[in-house]
N, C-alpha and C positions, 0 to 999 in steps of 0.2 A: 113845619110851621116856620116863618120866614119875618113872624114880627118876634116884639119884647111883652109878657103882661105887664101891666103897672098896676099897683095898689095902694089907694090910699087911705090913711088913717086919721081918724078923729076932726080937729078942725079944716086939712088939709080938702078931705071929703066935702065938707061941707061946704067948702069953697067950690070946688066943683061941681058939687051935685051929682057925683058918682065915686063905685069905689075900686070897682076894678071894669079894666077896658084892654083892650090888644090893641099897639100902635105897630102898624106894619107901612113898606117895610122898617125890621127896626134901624133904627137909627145907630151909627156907627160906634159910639160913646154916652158917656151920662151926660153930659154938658150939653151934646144931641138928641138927648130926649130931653132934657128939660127946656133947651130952644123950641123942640116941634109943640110939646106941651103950652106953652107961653104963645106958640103962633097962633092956640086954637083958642086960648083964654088967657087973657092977658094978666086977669086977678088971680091963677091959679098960678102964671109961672110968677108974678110975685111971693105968692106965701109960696113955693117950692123953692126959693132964692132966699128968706126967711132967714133970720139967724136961729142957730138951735135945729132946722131941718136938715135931717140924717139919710141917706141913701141904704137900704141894702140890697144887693145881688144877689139870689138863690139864698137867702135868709143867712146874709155875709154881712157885719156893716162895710160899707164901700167907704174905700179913700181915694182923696185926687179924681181922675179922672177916668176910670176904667172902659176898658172895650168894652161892646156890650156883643154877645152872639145871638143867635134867633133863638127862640123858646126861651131864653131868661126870664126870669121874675124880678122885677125891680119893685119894691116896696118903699114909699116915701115915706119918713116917721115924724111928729111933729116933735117939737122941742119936751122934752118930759120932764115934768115937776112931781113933786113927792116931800115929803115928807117923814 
């Protein structure tokens, strides 16, 4: 397999209107999937740009800028609140 999945949670989703998709091919980094993301919906790469939204890779949280390989999972997390 030669893309990335992405998965998205909670409000992130619903900004989309989906919650999991294969973006192929994948994109070279996170910053390049959240550019191709934003090219296909412009409201979505706002809230992925979002303060508070967290990245993780193979259920990693991601910092910076990571490479991304084919078959990755990248899961967008919205900002969490609790109590």
């Amino acid at each position: 397999m030669a893309g990335v999945k992405v998965l998205l949670f909670g409000p992130l989703r619903d900004v989309a209107g989906w919650r999991e998709r294969w973006v192929e091919p994948a994109p070279a980094s996170l910053s390049a999937l959240r550019a191709t993301l934003a090219r296909e919906d412009a409201a979505l790469g706002l809230a992925l740009n979002g303060k508070g939204v967290k990245a993780a890779i193979d259920k990693a949280i991601a910092a910076g800028d990571p490479r991304l390989l084919p078959g990755a999972e990248v899961a967008f997390l919205p900002p969490m609140s609790g109590g």
